[in-house]
KOLFIMAR-582184 format. One record per residue: residue in one letter; y, z, x of N, C-alpha, C in turn; residue number from 0. Coordinates in steps of 0.1 Angstrom, whole numbers, plus 5000, padded with zeros to 4 digits. Each point is the difference from the previous one (the first is absolute). Layout:
N
resn ny nz nx cay caz cax cy cz cx resi
a Y Z X Y Z X Y Z X NUM;
...
This chain:
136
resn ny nz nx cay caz cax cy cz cx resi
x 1702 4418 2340 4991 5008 4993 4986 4997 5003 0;
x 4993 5008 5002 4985 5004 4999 4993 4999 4988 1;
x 4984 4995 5001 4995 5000 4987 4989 5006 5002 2;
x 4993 5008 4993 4992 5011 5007 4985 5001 4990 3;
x 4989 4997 5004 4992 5007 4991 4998 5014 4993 4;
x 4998 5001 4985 4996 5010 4997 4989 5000 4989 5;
x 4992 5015 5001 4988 4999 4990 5007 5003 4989 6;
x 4991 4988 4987 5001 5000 4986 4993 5008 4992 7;
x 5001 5007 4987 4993 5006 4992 4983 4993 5004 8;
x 4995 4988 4998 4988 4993 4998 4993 5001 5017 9;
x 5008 5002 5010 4993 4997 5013 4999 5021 5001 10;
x 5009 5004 4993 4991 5022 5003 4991 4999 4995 11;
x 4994 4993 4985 4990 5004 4997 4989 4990 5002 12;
x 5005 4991 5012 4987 4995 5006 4995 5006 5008 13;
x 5011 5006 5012 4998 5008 5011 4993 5015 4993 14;
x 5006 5007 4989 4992 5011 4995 4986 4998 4999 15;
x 4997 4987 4985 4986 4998 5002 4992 4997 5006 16;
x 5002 4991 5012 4993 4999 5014 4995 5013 5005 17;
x 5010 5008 5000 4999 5014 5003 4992 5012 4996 18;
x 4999 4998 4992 4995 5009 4985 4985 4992 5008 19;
x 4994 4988 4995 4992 4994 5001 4995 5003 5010 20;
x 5002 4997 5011 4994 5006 5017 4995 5014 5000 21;
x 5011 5015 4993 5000 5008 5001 4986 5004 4993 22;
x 4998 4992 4986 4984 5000 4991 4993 5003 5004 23;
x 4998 4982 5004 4990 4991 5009 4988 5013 5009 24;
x 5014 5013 5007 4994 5008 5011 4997 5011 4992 25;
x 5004 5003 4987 4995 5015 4996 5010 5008 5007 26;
x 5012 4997 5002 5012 5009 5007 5009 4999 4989 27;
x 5004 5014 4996 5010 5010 4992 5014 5000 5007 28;
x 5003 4994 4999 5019 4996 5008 5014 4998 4990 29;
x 5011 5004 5006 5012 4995 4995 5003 4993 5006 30;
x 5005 4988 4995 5007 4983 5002 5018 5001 4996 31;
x 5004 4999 5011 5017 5004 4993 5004 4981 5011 32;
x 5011 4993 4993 5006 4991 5003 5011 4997 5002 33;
x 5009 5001 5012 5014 5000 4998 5006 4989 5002 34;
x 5016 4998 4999 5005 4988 5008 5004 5003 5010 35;
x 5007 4989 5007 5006 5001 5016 5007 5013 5002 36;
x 5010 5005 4986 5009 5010 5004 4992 5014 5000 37;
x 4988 5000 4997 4993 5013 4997 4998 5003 4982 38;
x 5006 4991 4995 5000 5008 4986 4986 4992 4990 39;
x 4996 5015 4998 4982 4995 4990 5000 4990 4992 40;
x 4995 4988 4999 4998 4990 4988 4983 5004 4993 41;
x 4997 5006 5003 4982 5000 4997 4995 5015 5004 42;
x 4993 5009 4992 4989 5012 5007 4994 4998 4988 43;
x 4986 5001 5008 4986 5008 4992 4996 5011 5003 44;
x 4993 5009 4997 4989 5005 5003 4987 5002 4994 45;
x 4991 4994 5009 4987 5002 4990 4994 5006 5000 46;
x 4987 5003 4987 4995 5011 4997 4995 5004 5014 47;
x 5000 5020 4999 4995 5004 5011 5009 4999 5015 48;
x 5007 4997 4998 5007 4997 5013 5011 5010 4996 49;
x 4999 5006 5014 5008 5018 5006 5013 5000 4994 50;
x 5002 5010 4994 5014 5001 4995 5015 5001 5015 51;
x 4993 5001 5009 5013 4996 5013 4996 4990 5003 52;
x 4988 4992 4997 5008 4983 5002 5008 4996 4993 53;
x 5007 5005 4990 5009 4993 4994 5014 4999 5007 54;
x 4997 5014 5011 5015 5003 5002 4999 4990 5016 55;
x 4989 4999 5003 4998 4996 5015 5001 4983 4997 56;
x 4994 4990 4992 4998 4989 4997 5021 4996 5004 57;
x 5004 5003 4988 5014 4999 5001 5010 5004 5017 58;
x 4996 5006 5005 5002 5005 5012 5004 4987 5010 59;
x 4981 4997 5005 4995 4991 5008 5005 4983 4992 60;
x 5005 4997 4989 5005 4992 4998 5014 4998 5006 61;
x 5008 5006 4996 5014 5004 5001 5000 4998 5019 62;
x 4991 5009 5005 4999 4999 5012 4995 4984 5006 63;
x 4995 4995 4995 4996 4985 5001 5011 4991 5002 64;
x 5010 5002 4988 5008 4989 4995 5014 5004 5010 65;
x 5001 5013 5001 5013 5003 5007 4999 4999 5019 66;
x 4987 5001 5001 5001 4994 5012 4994 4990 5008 67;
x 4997 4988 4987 4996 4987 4999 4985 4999 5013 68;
x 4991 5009 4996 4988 5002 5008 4995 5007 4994 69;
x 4983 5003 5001 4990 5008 4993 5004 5017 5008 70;
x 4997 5006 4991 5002 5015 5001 4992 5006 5011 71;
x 4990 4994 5001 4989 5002 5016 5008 5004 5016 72;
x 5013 4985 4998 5007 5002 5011 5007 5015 5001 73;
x 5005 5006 4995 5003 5010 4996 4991 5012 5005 74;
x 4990 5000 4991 4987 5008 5006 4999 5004 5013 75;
x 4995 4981 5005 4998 5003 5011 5012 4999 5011 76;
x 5012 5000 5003 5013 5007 5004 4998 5011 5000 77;
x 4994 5008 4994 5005 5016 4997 4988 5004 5007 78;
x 4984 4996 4993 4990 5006 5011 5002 4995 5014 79;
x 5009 4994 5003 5001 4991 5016 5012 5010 5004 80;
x 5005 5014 4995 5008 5008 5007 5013 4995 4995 81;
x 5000 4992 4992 5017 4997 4997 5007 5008 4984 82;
x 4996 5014 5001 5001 5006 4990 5009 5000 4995 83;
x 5018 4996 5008 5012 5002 4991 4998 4983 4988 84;
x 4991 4997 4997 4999 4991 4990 4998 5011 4987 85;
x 4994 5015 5001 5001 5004 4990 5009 5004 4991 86;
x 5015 4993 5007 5011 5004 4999 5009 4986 4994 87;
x 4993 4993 4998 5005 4989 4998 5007 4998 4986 88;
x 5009 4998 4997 5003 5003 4984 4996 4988 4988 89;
x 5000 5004 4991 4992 4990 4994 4989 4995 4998 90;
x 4989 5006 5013 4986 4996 5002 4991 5010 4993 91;
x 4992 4997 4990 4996 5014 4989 4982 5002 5010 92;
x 4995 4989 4998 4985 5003 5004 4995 4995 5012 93;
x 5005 5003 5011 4997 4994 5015 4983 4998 5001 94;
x 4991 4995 4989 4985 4998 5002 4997 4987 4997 95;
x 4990 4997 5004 4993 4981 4996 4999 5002 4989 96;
x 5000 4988 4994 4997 5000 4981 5017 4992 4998 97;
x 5010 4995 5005 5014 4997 4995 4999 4989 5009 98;
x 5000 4987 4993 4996 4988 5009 5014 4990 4988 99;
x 5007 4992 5011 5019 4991 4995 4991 4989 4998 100;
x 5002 4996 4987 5001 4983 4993 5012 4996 5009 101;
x 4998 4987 5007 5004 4989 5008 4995 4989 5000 102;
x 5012 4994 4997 4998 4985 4996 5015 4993 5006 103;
x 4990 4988 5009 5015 4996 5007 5005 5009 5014 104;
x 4994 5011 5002 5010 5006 5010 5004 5013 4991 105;
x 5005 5001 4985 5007 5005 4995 4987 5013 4992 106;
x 5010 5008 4999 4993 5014 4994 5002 4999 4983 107;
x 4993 5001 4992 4998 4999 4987 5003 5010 4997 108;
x 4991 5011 5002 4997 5016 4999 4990 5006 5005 109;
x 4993 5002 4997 4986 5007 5002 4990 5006 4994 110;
x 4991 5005 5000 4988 5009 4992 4992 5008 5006 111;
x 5000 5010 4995 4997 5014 5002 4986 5003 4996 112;
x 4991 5004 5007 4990 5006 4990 4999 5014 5010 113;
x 4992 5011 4986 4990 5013 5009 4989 5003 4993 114;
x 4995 5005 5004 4987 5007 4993 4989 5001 5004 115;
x 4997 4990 5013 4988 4999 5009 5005 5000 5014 116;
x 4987 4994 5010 5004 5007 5011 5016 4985 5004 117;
x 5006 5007 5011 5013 4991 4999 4999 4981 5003 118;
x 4989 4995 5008 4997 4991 5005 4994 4995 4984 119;
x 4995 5006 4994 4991 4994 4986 5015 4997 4989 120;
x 5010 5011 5004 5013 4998 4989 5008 4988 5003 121;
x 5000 4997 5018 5004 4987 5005 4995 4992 4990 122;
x 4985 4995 5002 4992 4991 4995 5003 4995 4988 123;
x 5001 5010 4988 5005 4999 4985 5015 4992 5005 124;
x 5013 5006 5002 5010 4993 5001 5000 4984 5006 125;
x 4994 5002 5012 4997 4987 5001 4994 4987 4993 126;
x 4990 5009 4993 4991 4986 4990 5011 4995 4989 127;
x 5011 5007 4995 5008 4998 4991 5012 4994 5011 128;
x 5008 4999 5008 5006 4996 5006 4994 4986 5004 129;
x 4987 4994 5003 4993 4993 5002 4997 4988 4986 130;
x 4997 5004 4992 4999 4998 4987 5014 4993 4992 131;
x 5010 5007 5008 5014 4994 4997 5004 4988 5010 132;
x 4998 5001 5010 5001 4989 5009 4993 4993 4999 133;
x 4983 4998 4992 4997 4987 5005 4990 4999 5008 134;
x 4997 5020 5007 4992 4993 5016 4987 5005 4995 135;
């Protein structure tokens, strides 16, 4: 038998408020959604002012993070690089940057989602909270 890390109630709402906090910090209106490894939500916000279809896209690009244990970018950029049958992929909701996998050890935790600015800035927020949880 295998012993596996997984995220605790106390380390989402580190990774959230790291999140939240970064997202401030810039004056960016985003939803913050948190999953685990299997795709399923432990955590969403949305803060004030932030688009009512980030809510549905945040959740997306997570889910897409965790299920194929890599940031949502890869995806992206597969598809603008001509490899369109990715939009066919089942299970993959938000093929955009902003859905970056908690990894620790090698191992996929889950991931975090954000939208609501431009996609590289939605990166940034997930990452400060994924960052924040690790330590770096």
């Amino acid at each position: 038998m295998k012993t596996k890390f997984v995220l605790e109630a106390a380390d989402v709402k580190a990774i959230a408020a790291a999140a939240e906090a970064e997202a401030l910090k810039n004056n960016w209106a985003v939803s913050i959604c948190i999953v685990d490894d299997g795709g399923h939500m432990l955590s969403f916000q949305r803060l004030d002012g932030a688009a009512p279809v980030s809510a549905h896209i945040a959740p997306g690009k997570a889910v897409t993070a965790a299920m194929g244990r890599r940031e949502s970018k890869a995806y992206e950029d597969m598809i603008n690089g001509g490899r369109v049958s990715f939009l066919s992929a089942p299970g993959l909701e938000a093929l955009l940057e902003g859905g970056v996998p908690i990894i620790k050890d090698g191992q996929c935790l889950g991931a975090v989602g954000v939208s609501g600015v431009k996609s590289n800035e939605d990166a940034q927020i997930a990452k400060a909270g994924i960052a924040a949880f690790l330590g770096q």
